[in-house]
Each structure stands twice: as C-alpha cells, then as structure tokens.
VEXRO-173693 format. One line per 4 residues: number of its first residue (from 1); their letters; for each residue x, y, z of N, C-alpha, C, O. Coordinates in nm, 2 decimals. Each point is the difference from the previous one (the first is absolute). Example, Ala and Ser with C-alpha at 12.3 -4.5 7.8 and 13.67 -1.06 7.14 Angstrom:
<rs>
1) AS) 1.32:-0.57:0.78:-0.09:0.12:0.00:0.09:0.12:0.00:0.10:0.00:0.07 | -0.14:0.11:-0.14:0.09:0.11:0.00:-0.08:0.11:0.08:0.05:0.11:0.01
</rs>
This chain:
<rs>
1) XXXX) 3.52:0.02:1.93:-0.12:-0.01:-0.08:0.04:0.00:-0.15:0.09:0.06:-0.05 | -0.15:-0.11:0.00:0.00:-0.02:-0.15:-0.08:0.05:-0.08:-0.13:-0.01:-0.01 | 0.23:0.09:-0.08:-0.11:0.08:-0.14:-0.02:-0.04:-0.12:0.10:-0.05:-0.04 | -0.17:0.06:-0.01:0.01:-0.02:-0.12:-0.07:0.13:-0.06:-0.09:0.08:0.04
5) XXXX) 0.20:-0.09:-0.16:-0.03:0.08:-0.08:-0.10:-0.01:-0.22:-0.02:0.06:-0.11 | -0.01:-0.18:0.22:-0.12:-0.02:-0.16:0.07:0.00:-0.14:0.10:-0.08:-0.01 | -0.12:0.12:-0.04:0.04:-0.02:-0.16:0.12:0.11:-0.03:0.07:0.00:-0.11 | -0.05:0.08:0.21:0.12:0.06:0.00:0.14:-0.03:-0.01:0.07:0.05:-0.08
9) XXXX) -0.04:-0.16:0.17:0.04:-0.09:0.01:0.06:-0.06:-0.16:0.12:-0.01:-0.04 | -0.24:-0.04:-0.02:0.06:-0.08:-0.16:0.03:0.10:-0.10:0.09:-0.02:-0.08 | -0.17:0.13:0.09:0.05:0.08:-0.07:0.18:0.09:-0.04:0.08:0.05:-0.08 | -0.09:-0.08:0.17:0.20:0.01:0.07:0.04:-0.08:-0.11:0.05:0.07:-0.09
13) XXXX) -0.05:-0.19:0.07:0.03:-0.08:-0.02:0.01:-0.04:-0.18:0.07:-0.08:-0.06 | -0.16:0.15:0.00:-0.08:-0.01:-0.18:0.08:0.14:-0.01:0.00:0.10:0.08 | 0.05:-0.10:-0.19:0.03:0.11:-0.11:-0.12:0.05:-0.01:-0.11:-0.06:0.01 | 0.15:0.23:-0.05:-0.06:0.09:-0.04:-0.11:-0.04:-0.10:-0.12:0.03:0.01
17) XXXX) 0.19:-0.11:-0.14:-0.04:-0.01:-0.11:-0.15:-0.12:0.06:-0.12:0.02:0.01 | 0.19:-0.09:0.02:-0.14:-0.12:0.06:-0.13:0.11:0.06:-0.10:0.05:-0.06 | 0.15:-0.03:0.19:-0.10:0.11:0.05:-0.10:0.09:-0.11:-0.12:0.01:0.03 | 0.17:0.04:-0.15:-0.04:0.04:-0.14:-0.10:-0.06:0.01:-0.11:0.03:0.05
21) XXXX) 0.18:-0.15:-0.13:-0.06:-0.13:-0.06:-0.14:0.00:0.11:-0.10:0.07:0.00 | 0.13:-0.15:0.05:-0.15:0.04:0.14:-0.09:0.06:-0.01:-0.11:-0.05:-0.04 | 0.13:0.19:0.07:-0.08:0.09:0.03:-0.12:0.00:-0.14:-0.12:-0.01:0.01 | 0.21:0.02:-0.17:-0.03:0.01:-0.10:-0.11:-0.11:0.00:-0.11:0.03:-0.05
25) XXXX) 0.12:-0.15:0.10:-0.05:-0.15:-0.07:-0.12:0.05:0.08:-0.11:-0.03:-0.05 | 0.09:0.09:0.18:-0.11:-0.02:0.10:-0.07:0.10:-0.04:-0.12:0.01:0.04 | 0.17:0.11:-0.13:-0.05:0.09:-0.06:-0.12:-0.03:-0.12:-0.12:0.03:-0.01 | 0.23:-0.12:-0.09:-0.05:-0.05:-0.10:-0.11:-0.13:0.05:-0.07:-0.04:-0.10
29) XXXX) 0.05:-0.01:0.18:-0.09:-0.09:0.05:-0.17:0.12:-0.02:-0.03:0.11:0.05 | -0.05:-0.20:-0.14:-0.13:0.08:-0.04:-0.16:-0.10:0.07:-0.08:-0.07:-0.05 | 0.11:0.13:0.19:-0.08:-0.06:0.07:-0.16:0.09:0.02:-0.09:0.03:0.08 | 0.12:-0.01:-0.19:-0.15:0.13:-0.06:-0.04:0.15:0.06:0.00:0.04:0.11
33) XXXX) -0.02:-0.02:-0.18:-0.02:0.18:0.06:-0.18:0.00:-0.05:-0.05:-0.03:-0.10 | 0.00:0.08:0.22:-0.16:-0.01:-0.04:-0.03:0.18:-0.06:0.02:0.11:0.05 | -0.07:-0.14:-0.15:-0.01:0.14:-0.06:-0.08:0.11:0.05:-0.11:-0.01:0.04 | 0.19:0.12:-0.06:-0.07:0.13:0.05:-0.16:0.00:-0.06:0.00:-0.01:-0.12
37) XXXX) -0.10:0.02:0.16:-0.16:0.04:-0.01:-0.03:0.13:0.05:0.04:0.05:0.11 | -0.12:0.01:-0.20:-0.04:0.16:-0.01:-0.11:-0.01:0.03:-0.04:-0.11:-0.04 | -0.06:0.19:0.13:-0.12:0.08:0.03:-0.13:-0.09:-0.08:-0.10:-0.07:0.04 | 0.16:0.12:-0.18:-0.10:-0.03:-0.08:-0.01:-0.14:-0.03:-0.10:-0.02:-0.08
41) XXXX) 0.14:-0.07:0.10:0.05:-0.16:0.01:-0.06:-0.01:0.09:-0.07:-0.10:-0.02 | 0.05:0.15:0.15:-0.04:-0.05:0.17:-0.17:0.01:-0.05:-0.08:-0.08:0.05 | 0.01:0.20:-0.15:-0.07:0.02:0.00:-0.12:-0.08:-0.06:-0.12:-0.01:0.02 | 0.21:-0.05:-0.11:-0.04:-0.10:-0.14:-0.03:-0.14:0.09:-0.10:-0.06:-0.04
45) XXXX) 0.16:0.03:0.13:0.04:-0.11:0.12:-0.13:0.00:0.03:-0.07:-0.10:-0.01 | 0.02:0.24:0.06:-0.11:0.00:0.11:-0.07:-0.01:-0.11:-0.04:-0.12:-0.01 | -0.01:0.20:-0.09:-0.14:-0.05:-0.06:0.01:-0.12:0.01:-0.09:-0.04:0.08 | 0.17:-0.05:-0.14:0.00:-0.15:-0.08:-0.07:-0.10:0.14:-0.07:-0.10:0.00
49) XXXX) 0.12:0.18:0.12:-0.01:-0.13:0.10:-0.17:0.06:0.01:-0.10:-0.08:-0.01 | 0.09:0.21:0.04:-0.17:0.04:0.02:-0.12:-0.06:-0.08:-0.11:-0.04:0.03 | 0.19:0.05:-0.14:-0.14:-0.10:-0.11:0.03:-0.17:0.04:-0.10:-0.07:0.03 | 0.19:0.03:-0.04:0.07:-0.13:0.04:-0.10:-0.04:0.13:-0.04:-0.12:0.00
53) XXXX) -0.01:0.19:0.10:-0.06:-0.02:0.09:-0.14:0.03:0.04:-0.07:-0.03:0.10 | 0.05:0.13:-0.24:-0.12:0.02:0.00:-0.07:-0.18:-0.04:-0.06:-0.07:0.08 | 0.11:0.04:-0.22:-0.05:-0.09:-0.07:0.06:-0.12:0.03:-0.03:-0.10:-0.07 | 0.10:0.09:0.17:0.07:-0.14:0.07:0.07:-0.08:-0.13:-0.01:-0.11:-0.04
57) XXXX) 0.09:0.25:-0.01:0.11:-0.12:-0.14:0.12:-0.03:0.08:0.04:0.03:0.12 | 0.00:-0.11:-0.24:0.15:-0.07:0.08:0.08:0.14:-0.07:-0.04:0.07:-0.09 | 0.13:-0.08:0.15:0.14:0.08:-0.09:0.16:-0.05:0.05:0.03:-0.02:0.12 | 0.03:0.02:-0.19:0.16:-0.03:0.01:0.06:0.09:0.02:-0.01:0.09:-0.09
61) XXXX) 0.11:-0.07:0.23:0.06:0.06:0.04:0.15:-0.03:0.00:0.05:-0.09:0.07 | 0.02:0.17:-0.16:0.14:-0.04:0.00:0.09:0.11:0.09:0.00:0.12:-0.03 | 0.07:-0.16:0.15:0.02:0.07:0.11:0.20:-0.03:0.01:0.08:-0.07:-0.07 | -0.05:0.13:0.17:0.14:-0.03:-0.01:0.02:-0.04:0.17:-0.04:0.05:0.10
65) XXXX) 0.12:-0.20:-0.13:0.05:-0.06:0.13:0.14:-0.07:0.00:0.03:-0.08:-0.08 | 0.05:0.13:0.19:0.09:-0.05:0.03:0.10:-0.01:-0.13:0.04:-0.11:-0.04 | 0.00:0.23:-0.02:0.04:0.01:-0.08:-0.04:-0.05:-0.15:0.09:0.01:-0.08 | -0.18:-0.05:0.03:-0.07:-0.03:-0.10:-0.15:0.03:-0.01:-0.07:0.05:0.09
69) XXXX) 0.01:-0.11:-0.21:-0.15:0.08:-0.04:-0.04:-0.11:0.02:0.08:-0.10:-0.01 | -0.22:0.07:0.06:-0.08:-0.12:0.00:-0.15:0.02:-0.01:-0.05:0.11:0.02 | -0.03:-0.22:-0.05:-0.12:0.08:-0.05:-0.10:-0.10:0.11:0.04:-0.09:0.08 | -0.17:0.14:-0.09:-0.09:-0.04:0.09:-0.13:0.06:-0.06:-0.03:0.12:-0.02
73) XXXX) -0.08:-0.27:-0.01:-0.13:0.04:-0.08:-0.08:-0.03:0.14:0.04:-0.08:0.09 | -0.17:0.16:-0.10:-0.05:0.05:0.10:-0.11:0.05:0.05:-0.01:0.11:-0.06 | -0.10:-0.13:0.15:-0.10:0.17:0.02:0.07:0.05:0.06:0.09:-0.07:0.06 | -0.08:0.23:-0.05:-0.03:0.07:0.13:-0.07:-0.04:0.14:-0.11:-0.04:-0.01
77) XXXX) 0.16:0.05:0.10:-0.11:-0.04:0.11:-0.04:0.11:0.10:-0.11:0.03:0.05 | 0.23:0.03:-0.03:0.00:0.08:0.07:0.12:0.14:-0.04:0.11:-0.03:-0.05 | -0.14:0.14:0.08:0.12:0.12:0.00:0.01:0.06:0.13:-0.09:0.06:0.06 | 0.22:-0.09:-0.03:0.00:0.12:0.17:0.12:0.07:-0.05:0.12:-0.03:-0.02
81) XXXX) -0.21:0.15:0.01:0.07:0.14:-0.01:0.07:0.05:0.10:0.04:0.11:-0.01 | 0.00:-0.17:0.11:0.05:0.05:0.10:0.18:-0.06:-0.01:0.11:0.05:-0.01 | -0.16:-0.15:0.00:0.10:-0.12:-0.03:0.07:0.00:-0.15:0.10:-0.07:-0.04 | -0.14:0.14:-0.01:0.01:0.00:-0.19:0.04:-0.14:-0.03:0.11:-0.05:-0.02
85) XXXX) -0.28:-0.04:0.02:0.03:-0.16:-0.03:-0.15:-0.01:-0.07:-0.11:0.06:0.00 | 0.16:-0.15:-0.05:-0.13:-0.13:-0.07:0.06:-0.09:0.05:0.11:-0.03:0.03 | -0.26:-0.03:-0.04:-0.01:-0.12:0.08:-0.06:-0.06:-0.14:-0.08:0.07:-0.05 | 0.10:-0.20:-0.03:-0.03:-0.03:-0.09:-0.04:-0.17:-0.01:0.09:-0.10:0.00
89) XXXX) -0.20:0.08:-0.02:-0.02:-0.19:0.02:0.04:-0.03:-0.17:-0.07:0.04:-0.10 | 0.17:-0.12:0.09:0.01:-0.08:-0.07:-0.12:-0.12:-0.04:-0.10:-0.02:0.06 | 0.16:-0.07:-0.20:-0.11:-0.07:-0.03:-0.02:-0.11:0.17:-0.10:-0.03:0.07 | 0.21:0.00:-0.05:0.00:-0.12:0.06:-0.10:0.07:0.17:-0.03:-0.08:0.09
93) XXXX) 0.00:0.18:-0.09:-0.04:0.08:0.11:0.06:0.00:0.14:-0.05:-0.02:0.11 | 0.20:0.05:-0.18:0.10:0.01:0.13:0.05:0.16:-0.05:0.02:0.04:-0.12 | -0.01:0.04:0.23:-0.01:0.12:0.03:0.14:0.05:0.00:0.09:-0.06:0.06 | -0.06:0.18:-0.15:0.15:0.06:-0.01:0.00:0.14:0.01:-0.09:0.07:-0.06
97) XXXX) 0.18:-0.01:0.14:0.01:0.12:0.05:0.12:0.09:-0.11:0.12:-0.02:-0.02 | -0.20:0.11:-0.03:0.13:0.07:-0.09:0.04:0.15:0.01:-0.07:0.07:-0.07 | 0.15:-0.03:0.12:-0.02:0.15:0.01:-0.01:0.07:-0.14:0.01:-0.05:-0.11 | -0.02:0.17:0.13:-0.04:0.06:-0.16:0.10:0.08:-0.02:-0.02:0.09:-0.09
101) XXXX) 0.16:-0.11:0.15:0.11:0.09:-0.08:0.07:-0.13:0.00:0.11:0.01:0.03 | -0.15:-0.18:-0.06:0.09:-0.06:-0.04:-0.10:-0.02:-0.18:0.06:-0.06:-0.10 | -0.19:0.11:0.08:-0.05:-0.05:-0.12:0.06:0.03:-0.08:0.03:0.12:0.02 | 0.04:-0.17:-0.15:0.02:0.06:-0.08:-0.13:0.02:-0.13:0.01:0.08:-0.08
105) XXXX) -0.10:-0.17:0.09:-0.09:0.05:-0.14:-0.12:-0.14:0.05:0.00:-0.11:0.05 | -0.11:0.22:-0.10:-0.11:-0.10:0.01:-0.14:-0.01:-0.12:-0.06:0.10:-0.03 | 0.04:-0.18:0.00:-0.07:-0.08:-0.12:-0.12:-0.05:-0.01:-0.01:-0.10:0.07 | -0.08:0.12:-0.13:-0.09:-0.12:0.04:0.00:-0.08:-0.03:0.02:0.00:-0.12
109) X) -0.05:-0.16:0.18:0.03:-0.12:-0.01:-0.11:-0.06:-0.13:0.01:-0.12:-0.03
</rs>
C-alpha cells in the first residue's frame, strides 16, 4: 500500500531558510481582517435599520466578504433574529442575505 505523505514530503527537500521565506510571505499576504465591532456599534446598526424600515429608506451597507469589504444599497426587507440576518432588496429587487457580524458600517443611502 502506498502512502503519502503530503507536503511533508517537499518540505525535506527546501532549506530551512526557504521554509522562512514561506511561512513569512503567506503571513504577509493581507487577505483582510474584518474589524472588531463593540456593543455600542451593534446598537447604532439596529436603530439605523429600525427607522430605515419604519420609513422604507434605502441605506448602504458596507459589510465584509471573502476577505474584503463590499458595499450593497438597499431596503431592509426583512430581520431574522434567530438567524442574525437581513434580508435586503436591492434596487434591481433581487434579494441578499447578510449576516450582522459580517456588517461593517451602515449609512443612509
């Protein structure tokens, strides 16, 4: 039977120094860190969307995905608290799901 041993294997093989090299570059790779949000930020969130839905405004939501920030203008449509999501119709009235520890900041549009 035949093993393998994965990247073990090449590593044998690369100097110490390379291995360095490596670890460092994948370290230094800035594939974004979504920033810590406090209490009082979650709180500011919820007014903004409650009036936002009272009065059916748009607002922009700049949220964090897949390693970067991206934005999305919007109503509210729905909140499930259960789920910690908005459900948000865009202009084009195609429907996006966002959870609320990926938001980073929201605006009105």
């Amino acid at each position: 039977m035949i093993r393998d041993r994965g990247t073990i294997k090449w590593t044998a093989m690369m100097l110490p120094e390379h291995v360095k090299m490596l670890r460092d570059h994948q370290d230094g790779l800035d594939y974004g860190r979504k920033p810590e949000l406090d209490e009082q930020k979650y709180e500011e969130f919820n007014e903004t969307i409650c009036v936002a839905m009272e009065e059916n405004q748009t607002l922009m939501f700049t949220y964090f995905e897949k390693g970067r920030s991206a934005e999305l203008k919007g109503q509210v449509h729905y909140v499930d608290e259960f789920k910690k999501e908005l459900r948000v119709m865009d202009e084009a009235d195609k429907m996006h799901i966002l959870r609320v520890t990926d938001i980073m900041d929201i605006v009105y549009a």
